[in-house]
PDB file of the backbone (N, CA, C, O) and the ligand in Angstrom, with CONECT records:
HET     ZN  A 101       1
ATOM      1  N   UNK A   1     -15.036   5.328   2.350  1.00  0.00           N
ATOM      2  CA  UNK A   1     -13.711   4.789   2.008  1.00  0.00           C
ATOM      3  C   UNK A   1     -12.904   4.531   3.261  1.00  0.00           C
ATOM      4  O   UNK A   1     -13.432   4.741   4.353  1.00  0.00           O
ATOM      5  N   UNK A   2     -11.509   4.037   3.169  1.00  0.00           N
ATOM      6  CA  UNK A   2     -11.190   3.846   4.111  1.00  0.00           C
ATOM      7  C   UNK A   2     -10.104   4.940   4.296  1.00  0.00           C
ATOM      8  O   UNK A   2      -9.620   5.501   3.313  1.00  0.00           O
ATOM      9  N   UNK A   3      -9.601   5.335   5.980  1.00  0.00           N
ATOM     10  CA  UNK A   3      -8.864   5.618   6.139  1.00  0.00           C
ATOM     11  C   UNK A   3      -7.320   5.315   6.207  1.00  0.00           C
ATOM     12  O   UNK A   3      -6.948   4.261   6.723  1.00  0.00           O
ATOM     13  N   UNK A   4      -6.206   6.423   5.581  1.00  0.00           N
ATOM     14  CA  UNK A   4      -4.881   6.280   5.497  1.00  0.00           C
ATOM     15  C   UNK A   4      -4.203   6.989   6.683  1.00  0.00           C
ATOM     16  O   UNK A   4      -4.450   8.010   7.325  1.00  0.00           O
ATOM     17  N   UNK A   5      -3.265   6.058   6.717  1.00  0.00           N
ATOM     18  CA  UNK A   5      -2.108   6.963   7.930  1.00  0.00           C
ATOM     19  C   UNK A   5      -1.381   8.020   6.904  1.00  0.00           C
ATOM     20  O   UNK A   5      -0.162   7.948   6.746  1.00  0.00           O
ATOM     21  N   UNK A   6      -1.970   8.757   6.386  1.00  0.00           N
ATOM     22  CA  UNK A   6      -0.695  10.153   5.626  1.00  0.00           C
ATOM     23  C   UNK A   6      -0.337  11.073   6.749  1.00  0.00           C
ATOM     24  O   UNK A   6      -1.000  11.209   7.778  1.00  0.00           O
ATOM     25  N   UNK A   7       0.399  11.483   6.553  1.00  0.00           N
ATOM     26  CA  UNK A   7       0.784  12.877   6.683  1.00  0.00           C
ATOM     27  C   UNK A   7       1.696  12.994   8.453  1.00  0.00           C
ATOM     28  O   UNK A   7       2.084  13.915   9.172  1.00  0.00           O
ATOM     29  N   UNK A   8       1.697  11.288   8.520  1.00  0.00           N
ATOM     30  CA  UNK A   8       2.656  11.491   9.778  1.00  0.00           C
ATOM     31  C   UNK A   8       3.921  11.507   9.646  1.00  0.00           C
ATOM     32  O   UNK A   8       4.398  11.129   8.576  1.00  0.00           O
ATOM     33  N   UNK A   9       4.627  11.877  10.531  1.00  0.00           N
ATOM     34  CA  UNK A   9       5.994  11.877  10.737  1.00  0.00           C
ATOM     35  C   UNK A   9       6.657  10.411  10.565  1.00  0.00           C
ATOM     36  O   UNK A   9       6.127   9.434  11.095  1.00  0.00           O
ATOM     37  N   UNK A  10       7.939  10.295   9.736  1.00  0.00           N
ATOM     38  CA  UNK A  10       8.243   9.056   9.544  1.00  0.00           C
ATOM     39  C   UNK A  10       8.882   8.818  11.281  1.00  0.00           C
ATOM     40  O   UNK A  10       9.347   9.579  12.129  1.00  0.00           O
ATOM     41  N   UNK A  11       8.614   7.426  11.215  1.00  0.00           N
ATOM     42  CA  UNK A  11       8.751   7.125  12.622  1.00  0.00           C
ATOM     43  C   UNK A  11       9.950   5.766  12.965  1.00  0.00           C
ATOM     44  O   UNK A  11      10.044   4.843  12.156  1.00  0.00           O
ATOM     45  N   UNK A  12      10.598   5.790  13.927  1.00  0.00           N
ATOM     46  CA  UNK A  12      11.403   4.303  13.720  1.00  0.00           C
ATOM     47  C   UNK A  12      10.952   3.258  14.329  1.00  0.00           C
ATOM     48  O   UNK A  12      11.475   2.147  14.420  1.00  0.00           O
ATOM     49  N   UNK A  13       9.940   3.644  14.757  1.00  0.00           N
ATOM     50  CA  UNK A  13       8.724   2.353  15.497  1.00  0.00           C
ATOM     51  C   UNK A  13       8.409   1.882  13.949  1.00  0.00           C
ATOM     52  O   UNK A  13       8.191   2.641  13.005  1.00  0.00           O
ATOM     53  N   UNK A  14       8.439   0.413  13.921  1.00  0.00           N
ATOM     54  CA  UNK A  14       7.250  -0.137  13.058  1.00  0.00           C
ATOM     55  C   UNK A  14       6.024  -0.055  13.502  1.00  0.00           C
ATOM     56  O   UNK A  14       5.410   0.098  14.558  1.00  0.00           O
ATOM     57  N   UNK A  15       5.770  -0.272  11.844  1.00  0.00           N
ATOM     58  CA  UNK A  15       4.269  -0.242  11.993  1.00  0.00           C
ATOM     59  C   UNK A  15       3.236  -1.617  11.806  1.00  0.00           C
ATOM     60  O   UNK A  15       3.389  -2.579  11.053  1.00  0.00           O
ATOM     61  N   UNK A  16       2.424  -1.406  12.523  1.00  0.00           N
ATOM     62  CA  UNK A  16       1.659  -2.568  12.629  1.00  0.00           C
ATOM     63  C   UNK A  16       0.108  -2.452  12.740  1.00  0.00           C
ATOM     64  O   UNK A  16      -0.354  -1.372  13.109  1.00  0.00           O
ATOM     65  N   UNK A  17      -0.575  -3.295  12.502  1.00  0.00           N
ATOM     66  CA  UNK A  17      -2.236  -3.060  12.833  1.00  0.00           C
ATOM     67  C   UNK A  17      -2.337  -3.458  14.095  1.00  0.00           C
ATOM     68  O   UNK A  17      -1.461  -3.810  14.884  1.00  0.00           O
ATOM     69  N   UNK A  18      -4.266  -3.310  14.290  1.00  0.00           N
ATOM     70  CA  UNK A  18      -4.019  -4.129  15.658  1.00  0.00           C
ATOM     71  C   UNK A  18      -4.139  -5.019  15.831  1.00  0.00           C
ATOM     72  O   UNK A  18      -4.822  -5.323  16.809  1.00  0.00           O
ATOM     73  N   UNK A  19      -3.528  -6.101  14.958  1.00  0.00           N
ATOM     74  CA  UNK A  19      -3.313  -7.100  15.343  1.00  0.00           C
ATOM     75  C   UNK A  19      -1.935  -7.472  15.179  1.00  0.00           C
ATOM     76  O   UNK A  19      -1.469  -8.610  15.238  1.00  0.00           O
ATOM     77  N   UNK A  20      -1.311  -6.351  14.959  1.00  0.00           N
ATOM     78  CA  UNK A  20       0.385  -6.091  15.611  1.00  0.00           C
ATOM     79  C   UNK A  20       1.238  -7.378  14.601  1.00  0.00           C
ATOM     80  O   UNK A  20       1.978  -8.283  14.986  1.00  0.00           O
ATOM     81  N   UNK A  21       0.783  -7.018  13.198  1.00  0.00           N
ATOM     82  CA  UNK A  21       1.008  -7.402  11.752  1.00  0.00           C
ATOM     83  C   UNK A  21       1.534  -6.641  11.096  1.00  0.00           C
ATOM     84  O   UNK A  21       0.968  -5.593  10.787  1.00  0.00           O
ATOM     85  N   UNK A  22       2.973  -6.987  10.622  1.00  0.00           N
ATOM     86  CA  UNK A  22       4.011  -6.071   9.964  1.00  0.00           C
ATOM     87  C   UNK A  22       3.574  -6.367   8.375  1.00  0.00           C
ATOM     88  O   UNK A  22       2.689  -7.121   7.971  1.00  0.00           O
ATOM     89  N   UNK A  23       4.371  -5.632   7.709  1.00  0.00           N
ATOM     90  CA  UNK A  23       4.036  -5.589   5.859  1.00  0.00           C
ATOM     91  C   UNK A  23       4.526  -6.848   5.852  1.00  0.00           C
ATOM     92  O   UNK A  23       3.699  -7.412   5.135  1.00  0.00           O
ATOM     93  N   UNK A  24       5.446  -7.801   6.219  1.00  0.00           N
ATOM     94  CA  UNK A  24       5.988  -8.915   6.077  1.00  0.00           C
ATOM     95  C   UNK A  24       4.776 -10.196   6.255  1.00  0.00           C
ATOM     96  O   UNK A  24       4.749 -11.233   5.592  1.00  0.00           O
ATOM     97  N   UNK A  25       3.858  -9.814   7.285  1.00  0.00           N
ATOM     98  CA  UNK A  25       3.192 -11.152   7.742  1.00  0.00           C
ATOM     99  C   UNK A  25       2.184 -11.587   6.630  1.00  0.00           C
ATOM    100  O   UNK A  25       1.943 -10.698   5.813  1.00  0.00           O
ATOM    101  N   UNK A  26       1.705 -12.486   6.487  1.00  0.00           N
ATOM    102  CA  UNK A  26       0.844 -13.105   5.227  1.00  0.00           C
ATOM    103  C   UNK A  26       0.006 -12.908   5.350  1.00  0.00           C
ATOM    104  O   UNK A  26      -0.803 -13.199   4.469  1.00  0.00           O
ATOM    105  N   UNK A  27      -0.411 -12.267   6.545  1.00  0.00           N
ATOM    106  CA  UNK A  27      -2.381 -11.634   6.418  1.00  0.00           C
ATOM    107  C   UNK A  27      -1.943 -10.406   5.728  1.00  0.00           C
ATOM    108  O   UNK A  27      -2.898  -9.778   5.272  1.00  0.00           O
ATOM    109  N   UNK A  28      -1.106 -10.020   5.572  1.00  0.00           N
ATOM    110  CA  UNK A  28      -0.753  -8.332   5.189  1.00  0.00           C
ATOM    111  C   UNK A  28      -0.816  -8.570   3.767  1.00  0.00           C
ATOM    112  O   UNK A  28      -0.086  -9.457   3.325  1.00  0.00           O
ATOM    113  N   UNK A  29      -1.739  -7.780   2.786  1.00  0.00           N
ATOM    114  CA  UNK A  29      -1.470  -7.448   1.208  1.00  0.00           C
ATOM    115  C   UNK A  29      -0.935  -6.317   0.863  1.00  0.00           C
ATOM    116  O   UNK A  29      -1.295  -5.491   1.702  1.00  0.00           O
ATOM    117  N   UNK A  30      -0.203  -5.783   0.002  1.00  0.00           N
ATOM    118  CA  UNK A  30       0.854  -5.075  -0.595  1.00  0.00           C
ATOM    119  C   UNK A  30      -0.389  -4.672  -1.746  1.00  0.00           C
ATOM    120  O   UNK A  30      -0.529  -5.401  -2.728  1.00  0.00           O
ATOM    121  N   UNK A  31      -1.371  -3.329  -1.528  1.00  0.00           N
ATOM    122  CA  UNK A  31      -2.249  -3.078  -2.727  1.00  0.00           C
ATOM    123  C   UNK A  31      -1.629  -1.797  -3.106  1.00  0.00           C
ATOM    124  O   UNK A  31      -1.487  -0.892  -2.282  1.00  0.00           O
ATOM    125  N   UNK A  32      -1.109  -1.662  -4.820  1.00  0.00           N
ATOM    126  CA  UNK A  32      -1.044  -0.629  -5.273  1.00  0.00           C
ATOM    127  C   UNK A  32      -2.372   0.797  -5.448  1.00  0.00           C
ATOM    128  O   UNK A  32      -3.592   0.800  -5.278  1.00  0.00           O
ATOM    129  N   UNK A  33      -1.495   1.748  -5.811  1.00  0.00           N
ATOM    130  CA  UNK A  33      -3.143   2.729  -5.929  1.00  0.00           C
ATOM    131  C   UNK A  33      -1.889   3.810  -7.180  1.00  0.00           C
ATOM    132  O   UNK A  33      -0.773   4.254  -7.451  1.00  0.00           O
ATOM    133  N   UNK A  34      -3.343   3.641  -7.494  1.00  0.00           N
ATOM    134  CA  UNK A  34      -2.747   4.243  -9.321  1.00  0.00           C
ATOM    135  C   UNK A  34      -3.523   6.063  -9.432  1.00  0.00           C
ATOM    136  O   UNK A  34      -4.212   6.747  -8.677  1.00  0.00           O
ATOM    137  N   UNK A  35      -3.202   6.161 -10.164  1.00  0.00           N
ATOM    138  CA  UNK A  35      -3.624   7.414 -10.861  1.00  0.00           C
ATOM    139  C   UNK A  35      -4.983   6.750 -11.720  1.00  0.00           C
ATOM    140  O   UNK A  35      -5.236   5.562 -11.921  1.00  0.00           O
ATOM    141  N   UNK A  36      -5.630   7.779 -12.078  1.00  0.00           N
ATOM    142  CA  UNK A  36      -6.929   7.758 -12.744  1.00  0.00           C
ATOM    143  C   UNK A  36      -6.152   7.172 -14.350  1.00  0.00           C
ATOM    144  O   UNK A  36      -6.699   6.200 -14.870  1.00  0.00           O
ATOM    145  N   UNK A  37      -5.175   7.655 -14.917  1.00  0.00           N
ATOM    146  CA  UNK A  37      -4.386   7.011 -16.136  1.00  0.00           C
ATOM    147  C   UNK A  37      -4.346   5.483 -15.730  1.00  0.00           C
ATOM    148  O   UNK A  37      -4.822   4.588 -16.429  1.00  0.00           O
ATOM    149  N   UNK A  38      -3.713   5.295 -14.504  1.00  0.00           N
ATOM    150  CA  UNK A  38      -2.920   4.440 -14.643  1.00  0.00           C
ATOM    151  C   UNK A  38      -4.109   2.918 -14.431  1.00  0.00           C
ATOM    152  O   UNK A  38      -3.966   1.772 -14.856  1.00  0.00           O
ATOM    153  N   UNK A  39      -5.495   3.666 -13.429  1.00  0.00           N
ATOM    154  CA  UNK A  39      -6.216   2.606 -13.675  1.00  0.00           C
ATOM    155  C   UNK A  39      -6.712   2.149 -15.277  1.00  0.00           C
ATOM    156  O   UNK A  39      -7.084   1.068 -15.734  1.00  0.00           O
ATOM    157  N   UNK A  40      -6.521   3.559 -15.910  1.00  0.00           N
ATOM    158  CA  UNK A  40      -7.130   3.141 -17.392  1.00  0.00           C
ATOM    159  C   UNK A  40      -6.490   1.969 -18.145  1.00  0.00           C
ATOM    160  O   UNK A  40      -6.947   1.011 -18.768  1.00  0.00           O
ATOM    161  N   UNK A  41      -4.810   2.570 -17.742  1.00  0.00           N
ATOM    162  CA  UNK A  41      -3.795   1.662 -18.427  1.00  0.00           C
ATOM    163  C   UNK A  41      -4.325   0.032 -18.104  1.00  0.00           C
ATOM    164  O   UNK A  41      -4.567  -0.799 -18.980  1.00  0.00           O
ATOM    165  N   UNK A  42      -4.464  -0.244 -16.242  1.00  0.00           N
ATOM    166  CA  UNK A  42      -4.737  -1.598 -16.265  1.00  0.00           C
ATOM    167  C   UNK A  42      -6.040  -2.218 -16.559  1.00  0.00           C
ATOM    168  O   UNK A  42      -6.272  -3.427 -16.534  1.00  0.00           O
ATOM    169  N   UNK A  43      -6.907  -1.231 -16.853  1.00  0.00           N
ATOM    170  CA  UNK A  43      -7.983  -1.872 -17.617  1.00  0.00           C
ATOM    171  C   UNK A  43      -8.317  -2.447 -18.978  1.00  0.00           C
ATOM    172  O   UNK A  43      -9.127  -3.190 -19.530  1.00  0.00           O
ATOM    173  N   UNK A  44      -6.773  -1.362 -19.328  1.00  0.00           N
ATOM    174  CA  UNK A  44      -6.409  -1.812 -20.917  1.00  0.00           C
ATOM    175  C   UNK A  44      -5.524  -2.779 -21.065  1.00  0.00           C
ATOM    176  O   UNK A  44      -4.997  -3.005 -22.155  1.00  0.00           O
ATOM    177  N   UNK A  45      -5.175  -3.690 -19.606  1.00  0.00           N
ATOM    178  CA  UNK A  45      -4.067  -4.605 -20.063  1.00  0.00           C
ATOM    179  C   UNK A  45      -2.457  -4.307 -19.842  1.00  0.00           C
ATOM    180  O   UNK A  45      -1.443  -4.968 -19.617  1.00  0.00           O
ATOM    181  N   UNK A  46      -2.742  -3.223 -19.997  1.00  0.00           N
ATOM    182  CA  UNK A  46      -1.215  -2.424 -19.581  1.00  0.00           C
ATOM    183  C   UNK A  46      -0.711  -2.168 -18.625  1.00  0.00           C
ATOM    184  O   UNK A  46      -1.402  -1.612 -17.771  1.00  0.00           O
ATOM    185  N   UNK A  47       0.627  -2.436 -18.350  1.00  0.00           N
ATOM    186  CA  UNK A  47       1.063  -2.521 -16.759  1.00  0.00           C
ATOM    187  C   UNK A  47       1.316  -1.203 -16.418  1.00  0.00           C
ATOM    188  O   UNK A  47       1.939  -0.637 -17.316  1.00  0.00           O
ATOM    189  N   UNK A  48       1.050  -0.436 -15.380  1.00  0.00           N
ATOM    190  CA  UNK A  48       0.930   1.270 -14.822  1.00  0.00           C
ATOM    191  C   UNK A  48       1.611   0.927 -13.431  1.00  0.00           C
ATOM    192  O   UNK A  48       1.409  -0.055 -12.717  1.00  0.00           O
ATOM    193  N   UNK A  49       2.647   2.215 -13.198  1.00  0.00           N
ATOM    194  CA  UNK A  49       3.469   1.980 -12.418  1.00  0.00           C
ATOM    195  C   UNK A  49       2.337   2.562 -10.667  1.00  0.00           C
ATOM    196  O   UNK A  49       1.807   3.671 -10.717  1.00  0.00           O
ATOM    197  N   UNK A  50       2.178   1.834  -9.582  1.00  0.00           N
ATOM    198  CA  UNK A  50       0.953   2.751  -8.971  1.00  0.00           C
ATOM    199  C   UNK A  50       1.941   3.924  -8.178  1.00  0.00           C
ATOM    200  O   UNK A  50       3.092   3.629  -7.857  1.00  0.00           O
ATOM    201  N   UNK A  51       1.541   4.865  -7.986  1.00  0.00           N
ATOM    202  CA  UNK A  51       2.093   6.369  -7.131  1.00  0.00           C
ATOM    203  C   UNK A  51       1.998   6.044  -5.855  1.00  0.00           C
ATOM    204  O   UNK A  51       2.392   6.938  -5.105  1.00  0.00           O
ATOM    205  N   UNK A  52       1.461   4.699  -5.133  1.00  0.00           N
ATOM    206  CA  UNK A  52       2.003   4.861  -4.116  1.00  0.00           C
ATOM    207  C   UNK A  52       1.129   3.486  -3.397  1.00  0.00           C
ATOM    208  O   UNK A  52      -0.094   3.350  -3.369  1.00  0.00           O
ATOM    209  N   UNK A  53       2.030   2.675  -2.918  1.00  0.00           N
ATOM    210  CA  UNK A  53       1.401   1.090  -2.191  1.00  0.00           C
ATOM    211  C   UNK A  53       1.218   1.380  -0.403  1.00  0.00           C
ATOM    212  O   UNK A  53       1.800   2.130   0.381  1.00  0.00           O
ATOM    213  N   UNK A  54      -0.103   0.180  -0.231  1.00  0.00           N
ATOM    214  CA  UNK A  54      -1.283   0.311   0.897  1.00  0.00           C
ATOM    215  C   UNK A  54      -0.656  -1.083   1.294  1.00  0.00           C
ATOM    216  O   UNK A  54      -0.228  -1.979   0.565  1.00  0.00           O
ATOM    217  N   UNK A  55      -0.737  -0.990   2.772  1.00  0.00           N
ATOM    218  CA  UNK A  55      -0.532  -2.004   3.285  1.00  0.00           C
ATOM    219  C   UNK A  55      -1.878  -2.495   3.940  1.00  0.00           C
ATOM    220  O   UNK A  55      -2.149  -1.659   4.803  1.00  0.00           O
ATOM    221  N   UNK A  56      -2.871  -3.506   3.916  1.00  0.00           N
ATOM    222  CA  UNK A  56      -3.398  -3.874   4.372  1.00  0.00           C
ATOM    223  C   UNK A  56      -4.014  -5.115   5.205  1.00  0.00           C
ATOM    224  O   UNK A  56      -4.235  -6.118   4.526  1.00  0.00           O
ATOM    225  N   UNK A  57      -4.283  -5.178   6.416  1.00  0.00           N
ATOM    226  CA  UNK A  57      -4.405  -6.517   6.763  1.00  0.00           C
ATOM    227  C   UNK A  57      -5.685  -6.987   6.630  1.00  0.00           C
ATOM    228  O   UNK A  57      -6.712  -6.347   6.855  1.00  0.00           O
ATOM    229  N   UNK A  58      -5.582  -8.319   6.193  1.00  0.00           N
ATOM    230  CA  UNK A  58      -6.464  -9.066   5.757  1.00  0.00           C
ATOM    231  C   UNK A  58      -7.278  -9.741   6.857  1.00  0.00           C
ATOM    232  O   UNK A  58      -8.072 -10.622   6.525  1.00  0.00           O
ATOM    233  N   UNK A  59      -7.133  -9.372   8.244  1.00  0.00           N
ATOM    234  CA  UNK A  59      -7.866  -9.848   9.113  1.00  0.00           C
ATOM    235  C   UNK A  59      -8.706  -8.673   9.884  1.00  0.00           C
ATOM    236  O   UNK A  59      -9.828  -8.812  10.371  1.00  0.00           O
ATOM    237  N   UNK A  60      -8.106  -7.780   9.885  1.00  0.00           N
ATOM    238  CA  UNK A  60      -8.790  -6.650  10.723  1.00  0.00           C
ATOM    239  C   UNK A  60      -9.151  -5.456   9.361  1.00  0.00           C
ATOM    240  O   UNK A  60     -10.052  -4.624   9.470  1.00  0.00           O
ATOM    241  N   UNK A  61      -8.484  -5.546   8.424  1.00  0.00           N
ATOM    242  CA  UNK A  61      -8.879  -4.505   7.064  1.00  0.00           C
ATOM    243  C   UNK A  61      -8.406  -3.432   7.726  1.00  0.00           C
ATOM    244  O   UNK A  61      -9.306  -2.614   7.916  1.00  0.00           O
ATOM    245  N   UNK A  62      -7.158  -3.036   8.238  1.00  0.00           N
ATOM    246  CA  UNK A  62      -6.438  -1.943   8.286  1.00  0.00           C
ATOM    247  C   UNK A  62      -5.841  -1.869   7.673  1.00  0.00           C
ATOM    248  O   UNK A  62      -4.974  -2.736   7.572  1.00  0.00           O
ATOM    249  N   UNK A  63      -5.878  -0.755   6.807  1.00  0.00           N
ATOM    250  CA  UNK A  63      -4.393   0.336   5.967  1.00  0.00           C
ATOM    251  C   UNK A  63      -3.959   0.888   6.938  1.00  0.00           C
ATOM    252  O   UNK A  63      -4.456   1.952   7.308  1.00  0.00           O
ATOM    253  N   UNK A  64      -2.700   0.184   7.737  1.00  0.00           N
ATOM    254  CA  UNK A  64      -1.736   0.670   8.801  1.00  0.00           C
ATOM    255  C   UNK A  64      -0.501   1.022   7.914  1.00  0.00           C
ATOM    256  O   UNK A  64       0.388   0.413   8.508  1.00  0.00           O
ATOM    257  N   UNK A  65       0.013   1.557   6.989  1.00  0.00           N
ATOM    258  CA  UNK A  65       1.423   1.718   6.349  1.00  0.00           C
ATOM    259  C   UNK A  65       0.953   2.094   4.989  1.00  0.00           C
ATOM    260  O   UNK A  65      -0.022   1.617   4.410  1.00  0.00           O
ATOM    261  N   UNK A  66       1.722   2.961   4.574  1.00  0.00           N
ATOM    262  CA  UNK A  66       1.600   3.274   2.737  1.00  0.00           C
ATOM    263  C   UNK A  66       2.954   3.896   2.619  1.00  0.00           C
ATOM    264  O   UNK A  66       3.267   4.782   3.415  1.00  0.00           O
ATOM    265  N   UNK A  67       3.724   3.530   1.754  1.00  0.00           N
ATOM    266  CA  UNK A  67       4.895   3.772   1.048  1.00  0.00           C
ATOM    267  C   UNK A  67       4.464   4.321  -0.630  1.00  0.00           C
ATOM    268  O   UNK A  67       3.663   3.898  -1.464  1.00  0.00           O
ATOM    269  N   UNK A  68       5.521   5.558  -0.601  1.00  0.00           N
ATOM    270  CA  UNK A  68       6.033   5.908  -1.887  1.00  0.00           C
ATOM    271  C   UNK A  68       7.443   5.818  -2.241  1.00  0.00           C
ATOM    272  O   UNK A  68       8.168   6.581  -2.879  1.00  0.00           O
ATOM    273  N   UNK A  69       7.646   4.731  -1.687  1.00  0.00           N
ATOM    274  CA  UNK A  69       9.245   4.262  -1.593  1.00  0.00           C
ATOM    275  C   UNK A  69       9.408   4.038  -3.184  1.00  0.00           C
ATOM    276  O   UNK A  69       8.286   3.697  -3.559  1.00  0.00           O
ATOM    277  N   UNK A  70      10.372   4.072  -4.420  1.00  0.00           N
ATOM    278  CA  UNK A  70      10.153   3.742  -5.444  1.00  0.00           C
ATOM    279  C   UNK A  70      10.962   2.457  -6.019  1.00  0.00           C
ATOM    280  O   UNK A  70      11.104   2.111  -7.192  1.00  0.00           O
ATOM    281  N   UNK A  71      11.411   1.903  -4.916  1.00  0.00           N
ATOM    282  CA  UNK A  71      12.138   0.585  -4.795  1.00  0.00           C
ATOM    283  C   UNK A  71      11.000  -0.073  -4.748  1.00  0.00           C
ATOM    284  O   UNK A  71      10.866  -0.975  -5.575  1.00  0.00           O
ATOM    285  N   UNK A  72       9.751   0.224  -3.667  1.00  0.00           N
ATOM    286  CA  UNK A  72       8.827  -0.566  -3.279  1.00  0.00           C
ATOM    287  C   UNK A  72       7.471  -0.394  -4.613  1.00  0.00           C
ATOM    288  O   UNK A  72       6.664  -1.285  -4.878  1.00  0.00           O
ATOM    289  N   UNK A  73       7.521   0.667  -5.133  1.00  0.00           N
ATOM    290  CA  UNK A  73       6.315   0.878  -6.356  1.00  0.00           C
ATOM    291  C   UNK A  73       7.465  -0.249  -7.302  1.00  0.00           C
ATOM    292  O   UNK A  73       6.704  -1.175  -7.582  1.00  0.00           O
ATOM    293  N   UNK A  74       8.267  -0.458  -7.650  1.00  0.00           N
ATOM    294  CA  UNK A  74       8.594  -0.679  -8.841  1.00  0.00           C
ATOM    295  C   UNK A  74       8.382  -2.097  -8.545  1.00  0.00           C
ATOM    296  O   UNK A  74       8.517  -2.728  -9.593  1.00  0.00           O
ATOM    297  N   UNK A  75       8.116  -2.841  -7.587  1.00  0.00           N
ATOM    298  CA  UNK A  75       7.935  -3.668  -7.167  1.00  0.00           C
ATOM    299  C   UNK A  75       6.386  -4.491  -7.703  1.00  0.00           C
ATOM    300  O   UNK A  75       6.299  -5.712  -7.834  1.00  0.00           O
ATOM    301  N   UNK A  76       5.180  -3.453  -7.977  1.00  0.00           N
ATOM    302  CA  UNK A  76       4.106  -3.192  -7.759  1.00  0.00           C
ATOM    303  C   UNK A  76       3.831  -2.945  -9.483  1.00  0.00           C
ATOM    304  O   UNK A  76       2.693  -2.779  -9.920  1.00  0.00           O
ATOM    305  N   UNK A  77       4.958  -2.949 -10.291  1.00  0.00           N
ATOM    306  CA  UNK A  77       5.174  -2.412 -11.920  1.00  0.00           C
ATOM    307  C   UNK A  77       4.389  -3.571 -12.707  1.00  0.00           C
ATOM    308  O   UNK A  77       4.316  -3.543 -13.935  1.00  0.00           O
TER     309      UNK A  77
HETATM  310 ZN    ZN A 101      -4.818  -6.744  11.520  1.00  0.00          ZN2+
END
């Protein structure tokens, strides 16, 4: 699987991959990650709120950023 940045200190540097790609840039995808329910829910069609969104870039496949911001999950609803 791949590796997550958890468990660091929130920082006031942005964050970026290395290819120095913010959550904003368009190689960057915004992937939710659900609970074991909540994948059930979207297999059933049903929208599941995810516990917590992956930032990933689409050129290098780094998860550089993950938020449990709930401004940013509800986003993800
Ligand atoms: Zn990158």
């Amino acid at each position: 699987m791949t590796e997550e940045p958890t468990g660091r200190a929130a920082t006031s540097k942005p964050r970026t991959c290395s290819c120095g790609y913010g959550r904003e840039h368009h190689m960057v995808s915004a992937e939710g990650v659900y609970t074991t329910s909540g994948y059930l829910r979207l297999f059933f069609g049903i929208s599941a709120r995810p516990i917590k969104v992956k930032y990933r870039c689409r050129r290098c496949n780094e998860v550089f950023s993950v938020t449990t911001d709930p401004a940013i999950l509800d986003l993800h609803y």
